[in-house]
RODRENMI-879629 format. One record per residue (C-alpha): residue number from 1; chain; x, y, z. Coordinates in steps of 0.001 Angstrom, whole numbers, plus 500000, padded with zeros to 6 digits. Example, Ala and Ser with C-alpha at 12.3 -4.5 7.8 and 13.67 -1.06 7.14 Angstrom:
2
+-----+-------+--------+--------+--------+
|   n | chain |      x |      y |      z |
+-----+-------+--------+--------+--------+
|   1 |     A | 512300 | 495500 | 507800 |
|   2 |     A | 513670 | 498940 | 507140 |
+-----+-------+--------+--------+--------+
END
This chain:
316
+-----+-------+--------+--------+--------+
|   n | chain |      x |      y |      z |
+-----+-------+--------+--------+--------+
|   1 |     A | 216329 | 186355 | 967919 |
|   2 |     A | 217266 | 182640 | 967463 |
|   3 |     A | 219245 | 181932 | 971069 |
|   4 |     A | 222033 | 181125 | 969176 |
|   5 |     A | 225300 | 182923 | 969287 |
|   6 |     A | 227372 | 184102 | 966785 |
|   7 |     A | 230412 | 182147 | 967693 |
|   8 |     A | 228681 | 178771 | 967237 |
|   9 |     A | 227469 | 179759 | 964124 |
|  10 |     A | 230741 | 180540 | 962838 |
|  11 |     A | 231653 | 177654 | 964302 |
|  12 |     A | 229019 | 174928 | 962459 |
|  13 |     A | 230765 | 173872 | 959334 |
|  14 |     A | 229241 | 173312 | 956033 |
|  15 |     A | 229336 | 170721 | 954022 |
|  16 |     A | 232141 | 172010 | 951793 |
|  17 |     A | 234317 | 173410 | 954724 |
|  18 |     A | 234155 | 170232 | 956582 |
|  19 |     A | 237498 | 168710 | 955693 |
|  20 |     A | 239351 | 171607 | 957011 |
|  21 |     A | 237910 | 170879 | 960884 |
|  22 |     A | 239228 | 168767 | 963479 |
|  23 |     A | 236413 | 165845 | 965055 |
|  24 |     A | 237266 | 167862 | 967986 |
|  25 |     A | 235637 | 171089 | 966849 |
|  26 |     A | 232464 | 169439 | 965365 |
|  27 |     A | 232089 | 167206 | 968232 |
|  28 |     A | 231599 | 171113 | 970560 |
|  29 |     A | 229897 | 172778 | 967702 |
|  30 |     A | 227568 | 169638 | 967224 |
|  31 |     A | 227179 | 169512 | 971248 |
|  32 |     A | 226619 | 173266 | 971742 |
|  33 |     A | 223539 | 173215 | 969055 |
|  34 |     A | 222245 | 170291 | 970515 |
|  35 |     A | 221817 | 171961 | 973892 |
|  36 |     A | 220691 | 175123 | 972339 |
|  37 |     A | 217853 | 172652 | 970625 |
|  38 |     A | 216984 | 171242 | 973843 |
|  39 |     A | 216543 | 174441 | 975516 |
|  40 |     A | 214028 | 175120 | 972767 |
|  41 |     A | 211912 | 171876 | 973288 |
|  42 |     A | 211663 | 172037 | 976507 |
|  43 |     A | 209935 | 175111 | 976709 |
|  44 |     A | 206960 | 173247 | 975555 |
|  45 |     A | 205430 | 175531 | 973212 |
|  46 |     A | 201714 | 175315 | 971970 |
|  47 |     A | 202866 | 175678 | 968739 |
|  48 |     A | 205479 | 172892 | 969031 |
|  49 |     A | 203312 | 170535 | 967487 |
|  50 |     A | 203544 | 172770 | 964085 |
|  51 |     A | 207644 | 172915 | 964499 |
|  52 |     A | 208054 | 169612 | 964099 |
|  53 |     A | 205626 | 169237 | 961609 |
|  54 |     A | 206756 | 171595 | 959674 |
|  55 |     A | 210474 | 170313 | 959921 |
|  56 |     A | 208586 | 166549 | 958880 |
|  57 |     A | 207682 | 168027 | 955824 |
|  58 |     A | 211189 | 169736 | 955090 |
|  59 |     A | 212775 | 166032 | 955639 |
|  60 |     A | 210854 | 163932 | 953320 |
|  61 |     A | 211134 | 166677 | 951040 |
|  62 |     A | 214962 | 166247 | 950864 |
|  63 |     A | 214725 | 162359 | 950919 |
|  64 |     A | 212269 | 162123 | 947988 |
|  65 |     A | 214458 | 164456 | 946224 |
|  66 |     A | 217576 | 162016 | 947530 |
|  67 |     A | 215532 | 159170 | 946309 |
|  68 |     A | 215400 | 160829 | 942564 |
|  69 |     A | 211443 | 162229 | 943047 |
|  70 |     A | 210723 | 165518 | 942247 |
|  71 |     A | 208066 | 166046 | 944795 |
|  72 |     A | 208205 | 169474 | 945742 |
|  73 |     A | 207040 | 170671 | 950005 |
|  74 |     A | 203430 | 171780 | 947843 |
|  75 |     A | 203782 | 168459 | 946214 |
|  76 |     A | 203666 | 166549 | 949125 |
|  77 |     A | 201088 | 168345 | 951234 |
|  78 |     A | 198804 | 168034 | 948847 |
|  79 |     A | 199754 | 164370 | 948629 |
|  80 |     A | 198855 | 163492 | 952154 |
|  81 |     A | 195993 | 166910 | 953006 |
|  82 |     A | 194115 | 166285 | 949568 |
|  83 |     A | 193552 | 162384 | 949987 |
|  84 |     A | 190822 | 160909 | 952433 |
|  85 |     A | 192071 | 158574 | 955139 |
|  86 |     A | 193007 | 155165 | 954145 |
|  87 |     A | 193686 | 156187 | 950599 |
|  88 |     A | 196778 | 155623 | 948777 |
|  89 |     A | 199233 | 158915 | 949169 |
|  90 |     A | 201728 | 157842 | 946568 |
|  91 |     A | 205558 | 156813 | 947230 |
|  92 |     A | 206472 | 160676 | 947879 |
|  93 |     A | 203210 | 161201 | 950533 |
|  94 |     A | 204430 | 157627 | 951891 |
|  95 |     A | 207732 | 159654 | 953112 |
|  96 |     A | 206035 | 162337 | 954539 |
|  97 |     A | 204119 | 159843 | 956259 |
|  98 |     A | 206805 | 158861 | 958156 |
|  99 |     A | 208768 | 161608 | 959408 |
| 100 |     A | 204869 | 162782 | 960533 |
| 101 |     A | 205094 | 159766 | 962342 |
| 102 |     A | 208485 | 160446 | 964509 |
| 103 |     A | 207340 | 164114 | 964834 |
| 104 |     A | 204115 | 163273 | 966566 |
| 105 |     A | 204555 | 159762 | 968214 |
| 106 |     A | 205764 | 159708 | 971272 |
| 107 |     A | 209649 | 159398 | 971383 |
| 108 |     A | 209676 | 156476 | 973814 |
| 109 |     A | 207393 | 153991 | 971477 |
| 110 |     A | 208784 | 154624 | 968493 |
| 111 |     A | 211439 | 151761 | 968548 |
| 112 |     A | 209380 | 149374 | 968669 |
| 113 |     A | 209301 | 145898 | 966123 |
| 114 |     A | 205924 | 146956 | 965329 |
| 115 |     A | 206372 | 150797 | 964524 |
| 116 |     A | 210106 | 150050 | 962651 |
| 117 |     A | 208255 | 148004 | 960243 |
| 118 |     A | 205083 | 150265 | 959818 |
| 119 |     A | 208028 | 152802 | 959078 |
| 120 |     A | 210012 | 150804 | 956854 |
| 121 |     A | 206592 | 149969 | 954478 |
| 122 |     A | 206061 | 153918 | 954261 |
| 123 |     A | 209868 | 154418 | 953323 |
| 124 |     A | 209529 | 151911 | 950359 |
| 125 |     A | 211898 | 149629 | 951814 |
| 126 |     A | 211664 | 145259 | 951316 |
| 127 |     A | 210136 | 144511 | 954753 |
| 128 |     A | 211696 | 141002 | 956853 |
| 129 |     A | 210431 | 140200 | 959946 |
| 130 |     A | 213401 | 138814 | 961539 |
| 131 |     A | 215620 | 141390 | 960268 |
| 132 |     A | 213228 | 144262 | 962040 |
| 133 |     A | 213625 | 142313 | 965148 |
| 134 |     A | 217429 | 142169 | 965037 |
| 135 |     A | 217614 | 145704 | 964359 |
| 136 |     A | 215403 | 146388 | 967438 |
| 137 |     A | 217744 | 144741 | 969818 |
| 138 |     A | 220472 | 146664 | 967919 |
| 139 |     A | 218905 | 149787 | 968436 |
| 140 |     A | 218215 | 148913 | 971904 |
| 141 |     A | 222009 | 147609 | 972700 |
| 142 |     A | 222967 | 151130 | 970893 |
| 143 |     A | 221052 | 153490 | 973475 |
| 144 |     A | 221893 | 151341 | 976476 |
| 145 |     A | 225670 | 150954 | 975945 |
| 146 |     A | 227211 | 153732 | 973819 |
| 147 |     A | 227783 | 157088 | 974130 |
| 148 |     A | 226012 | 159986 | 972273 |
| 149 |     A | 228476 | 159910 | 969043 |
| 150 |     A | 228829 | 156116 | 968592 |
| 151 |     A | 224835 | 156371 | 969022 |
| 152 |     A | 224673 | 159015 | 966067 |
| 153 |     A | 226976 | 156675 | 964249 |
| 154 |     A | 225693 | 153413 | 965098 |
| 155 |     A | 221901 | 154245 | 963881 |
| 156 |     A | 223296 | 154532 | 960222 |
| 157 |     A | 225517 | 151712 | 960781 |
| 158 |     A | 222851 | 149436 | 961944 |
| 159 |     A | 220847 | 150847 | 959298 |
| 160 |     A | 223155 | 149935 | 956695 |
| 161 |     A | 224038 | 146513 | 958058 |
| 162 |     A | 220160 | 145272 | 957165 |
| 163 |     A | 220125 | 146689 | 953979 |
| 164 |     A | 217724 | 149795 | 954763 |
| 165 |     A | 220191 | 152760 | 953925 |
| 166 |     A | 220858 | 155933 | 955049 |
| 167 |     A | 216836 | 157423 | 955220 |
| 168 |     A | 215938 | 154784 | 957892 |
| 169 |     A | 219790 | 156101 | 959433 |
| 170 |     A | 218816 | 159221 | 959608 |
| 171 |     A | 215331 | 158819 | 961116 |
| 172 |     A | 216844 | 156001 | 963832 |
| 173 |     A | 219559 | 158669 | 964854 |
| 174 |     A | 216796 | 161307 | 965418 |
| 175 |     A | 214711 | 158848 | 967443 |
| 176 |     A | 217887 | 157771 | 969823 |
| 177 |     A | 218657 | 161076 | 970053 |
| 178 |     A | 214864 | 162189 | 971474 |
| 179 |     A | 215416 | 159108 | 973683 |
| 180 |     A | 218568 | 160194 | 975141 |
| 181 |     A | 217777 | 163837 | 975645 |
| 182 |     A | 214317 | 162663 | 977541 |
| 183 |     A | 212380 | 164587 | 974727 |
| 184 |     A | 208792 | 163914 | 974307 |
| 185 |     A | 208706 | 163908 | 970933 |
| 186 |     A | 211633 | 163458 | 968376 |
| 187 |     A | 212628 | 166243 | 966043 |
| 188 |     A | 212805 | 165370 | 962071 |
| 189 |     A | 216515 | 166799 | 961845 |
| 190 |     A | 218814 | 164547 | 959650 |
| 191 |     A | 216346 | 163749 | 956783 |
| 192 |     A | 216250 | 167134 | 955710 |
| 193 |     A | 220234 | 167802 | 955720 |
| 194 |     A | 220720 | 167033 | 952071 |
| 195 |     A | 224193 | 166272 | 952257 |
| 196 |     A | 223981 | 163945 | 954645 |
| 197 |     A | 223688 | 161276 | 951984 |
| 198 |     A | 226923 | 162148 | 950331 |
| 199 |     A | 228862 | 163201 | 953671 |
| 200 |     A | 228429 | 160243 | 955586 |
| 201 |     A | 228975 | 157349 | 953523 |
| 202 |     A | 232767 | 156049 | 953621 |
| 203 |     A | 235169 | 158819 | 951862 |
| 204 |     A | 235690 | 157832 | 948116 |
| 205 |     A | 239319 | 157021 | 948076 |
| 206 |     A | 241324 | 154253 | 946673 |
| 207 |     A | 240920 | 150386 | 948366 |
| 208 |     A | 244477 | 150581 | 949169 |
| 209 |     A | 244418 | 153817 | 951555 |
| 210 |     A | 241076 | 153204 | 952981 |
| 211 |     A | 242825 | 150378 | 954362 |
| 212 |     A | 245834 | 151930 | 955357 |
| 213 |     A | 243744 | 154080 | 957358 |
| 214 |     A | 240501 | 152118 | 958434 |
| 215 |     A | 241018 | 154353 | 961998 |
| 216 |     A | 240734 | 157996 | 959981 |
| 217 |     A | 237941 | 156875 | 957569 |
| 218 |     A | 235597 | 156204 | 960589 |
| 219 |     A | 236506 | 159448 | 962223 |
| 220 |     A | 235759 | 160964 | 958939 |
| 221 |     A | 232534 | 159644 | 958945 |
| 222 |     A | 231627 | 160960 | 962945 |
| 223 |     A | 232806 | 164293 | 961343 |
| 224 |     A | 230545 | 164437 | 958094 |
| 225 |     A | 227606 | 162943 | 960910 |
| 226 |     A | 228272 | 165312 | 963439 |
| 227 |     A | 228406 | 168630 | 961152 |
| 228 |     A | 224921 | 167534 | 959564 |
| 229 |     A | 223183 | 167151 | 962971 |
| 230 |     A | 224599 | 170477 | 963886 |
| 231 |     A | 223574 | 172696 | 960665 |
| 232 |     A | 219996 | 170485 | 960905 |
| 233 |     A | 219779 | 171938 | 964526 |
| 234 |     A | 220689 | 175333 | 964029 |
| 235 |     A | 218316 | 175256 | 961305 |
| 236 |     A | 215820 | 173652 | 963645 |
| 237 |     A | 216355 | 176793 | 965913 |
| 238 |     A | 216216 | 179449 | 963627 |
| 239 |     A | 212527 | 177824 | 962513 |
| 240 |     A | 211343 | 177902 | 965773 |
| 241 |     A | 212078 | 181590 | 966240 |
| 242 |     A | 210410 | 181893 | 962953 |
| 243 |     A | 207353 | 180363 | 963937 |
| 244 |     A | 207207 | 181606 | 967433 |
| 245 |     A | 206610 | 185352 | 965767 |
| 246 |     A | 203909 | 184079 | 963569 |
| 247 |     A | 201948 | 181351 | 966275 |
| 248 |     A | 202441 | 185029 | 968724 |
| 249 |     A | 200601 | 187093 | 965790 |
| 250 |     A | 197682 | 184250 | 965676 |
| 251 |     A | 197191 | 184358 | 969415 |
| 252 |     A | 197203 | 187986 | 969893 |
| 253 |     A | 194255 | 187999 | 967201 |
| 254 |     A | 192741 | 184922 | 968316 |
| 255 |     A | 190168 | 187009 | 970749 |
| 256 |     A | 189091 | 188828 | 967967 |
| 257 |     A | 187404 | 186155 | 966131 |
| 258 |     A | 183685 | 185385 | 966749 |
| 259 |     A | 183077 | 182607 | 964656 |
| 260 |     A | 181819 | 179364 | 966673 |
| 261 |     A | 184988 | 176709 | 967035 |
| 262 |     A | 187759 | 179448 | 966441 |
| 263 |     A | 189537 | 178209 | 969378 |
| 264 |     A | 189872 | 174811 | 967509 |
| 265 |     A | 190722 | 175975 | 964198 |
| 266 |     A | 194085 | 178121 | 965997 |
| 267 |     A | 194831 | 175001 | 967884 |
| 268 |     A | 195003 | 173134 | 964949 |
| 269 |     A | 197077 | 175747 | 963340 |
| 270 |     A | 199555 | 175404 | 966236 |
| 271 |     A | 199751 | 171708 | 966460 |
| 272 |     A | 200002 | 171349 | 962648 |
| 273 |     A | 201860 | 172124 | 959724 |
| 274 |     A | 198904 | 172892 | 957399 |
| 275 |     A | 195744 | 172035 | 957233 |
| 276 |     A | 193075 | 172457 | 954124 |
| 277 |     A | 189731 | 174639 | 954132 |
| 278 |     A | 187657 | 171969 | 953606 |
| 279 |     A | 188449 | 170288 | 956988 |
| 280 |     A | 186270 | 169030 | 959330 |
| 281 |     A | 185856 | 171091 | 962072 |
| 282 |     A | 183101 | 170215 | 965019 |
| 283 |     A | 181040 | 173075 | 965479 |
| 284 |     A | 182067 | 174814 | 961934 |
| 285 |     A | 180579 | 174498 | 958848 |
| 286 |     A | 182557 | 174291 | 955501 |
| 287 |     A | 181824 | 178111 | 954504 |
| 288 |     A | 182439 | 179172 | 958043 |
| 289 |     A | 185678 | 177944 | 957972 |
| 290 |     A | 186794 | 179627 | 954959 |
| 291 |     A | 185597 | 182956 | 955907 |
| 292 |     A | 187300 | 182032 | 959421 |
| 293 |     A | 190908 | 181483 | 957055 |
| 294 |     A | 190024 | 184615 | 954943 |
| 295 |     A | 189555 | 186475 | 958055 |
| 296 |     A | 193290 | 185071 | 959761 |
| 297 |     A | 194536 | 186082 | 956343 |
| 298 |     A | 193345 | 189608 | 956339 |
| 299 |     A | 194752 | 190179 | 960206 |
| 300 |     A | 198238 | 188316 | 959338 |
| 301 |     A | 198103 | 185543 | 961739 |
| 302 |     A | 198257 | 182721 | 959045 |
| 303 |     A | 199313 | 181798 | 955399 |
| 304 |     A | 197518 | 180369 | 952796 |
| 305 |     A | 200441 | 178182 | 951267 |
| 306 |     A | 199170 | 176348 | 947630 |
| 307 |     A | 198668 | 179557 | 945491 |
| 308 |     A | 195649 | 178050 | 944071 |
| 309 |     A | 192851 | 179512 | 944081 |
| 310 |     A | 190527 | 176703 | 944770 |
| 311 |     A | 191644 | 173385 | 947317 |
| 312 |     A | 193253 | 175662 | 949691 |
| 313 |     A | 195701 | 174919 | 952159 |
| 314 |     A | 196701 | 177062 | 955387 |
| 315 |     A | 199523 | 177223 | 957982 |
| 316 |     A | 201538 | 179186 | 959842 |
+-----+-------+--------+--------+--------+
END
């Protein structure tokens, strides 16, 4: 079972209950999921690597549906595992791009001028040199001085200040958030809580009373920030209990298997989300490999995940 208790499930609001919760609640509920996240990455699991990969693909999938594409998860694998390095993935593969990137970079160097505006040319967004570097010493002012909600907040802010929108937000709150937690790696959790883009803008409501109460609109917009990191973590958790059963399956058959470079084909399996049967495996040739994936198929321990019958692609 997930280790998450009922009560803070009850207790996670969604995005239609929201309005009837105090910042107070969400701030514990938000805070209680967070820990139980961070009790999950720090148990270092082999087939951690695949979690956040996996979650990677589940956040550009809801961003380049945000962003009006109708790339599906299949969509975009295929985008990014069909195409030869260097090759041009398309705008939708571009996203997946980078939330790969923040799911297998490590936390600590992915703030940097150089690795913003690598990010920001895979997001689609108009790249300026001097506004990366202001945002940098935003960002780094941010995780210095505030505390862990005006941090949440601020990323979007600062995001929104340059002109980059709410994606780069959401992918800037899950880096500061690695970085505070000491996490190795950061966890794609924001992009792929679809209504953060509607919850966390300013609340629609007339000029007059958004002025009248400037003080409550910015609490509103902790709230709608704090419930989406909390649903994205639970649902973070419950996919790592999901994949824990299935990477457990793969390693209790892994001794089974004879084939030469096995051992290299699971690990791949366990530090990735998919990969396709014509990979390049040292030590295995392109039939071997196939029969290897028919073979994981057969005992349970994996999935083959396009439905197609040729270009096959296999995970978890």
């Amino acid at each position: 079972m997930a280790p998450v208790p009922a009560w803070l499930r009850r207790a996670i609001p969604d995005a239609q209950n929201l309005a009837g919760k105090g910042v107070e609640d969400v701030t514990l509920a938000a805070g209680a999921t967070i820990g139980a996240l961070d009790a999950v990455v720090r148990r270092q699991e082999r087939w951690a690597g695949a979690w956040r990969q996996r979650l990677a693909l589940s956040a550009a999938t809801a961003t380049a549906k945000q962003a009006g594409r109708v790339e599906d998860e299949s969509a975009l694998r295929d985008a990014v595992l069909l195409t030869r390095p260097g090759d041009n993935v398309g705008p939708a593969g571009f996203l997946l791009l980078a939330w790969r990137r923040l799911a297998s970079r490590p936390a600590e160097d992915l703030l940097t001028e150089k690795n913003l505006a690598a990010v920001l040319e895979d997001l689609g967004l108009t790249r300026n040199d001097e506004a990366v570097s202001d945002l940098t010493d935003d960002l780094r002012q941010l995780a210095a001085n505030a505390g862990t909600v005006e941090t949440l907040v601020g990323a979007f802010a600062a995001a929104e200040r340059y002109g980059f929108g709410r994606v780069l937000g959401a992918w800037l709150a899950d880096v500061l958030l690695a970085q505070r937690l000491g996490w190795t790696h950061a966890i794609p959790l924001l992009g792929g809580e679809a209504a953060f883009a509607v919850g966390t803008g300013r609340p629609r409501r007339p000029a007059t009373a958004a002025l009248a109460a400037g003080a409550e609109t910015e609490a509103d917009r902790a709230k709608s920030l704090l419930g989406a990191q909390a649903r994205a973590a639970l649902r973070a958790i419950d996919l790592s209990a999901e994949l824990e059963r299935r990477a457990d399956r793969l390693l209790a058959v892994a001794p089974k298997l004879r084939a030469k470079a096995a051992d290299a084909v699971v690990d791949r399996l366990l530090t990735d989300d998919a990969i396709v049967a014509s990979e390049k495996i040292a030590g295995m040739s392109d039939r071997g490999l196939r029969r290897l994936f028919d073979r994981l198929v057969e005992l349970g321990a994996v999935r083959e995940l396009s439905g197609r019958p040729a270009f096959r692609i296999y995970g978890l």
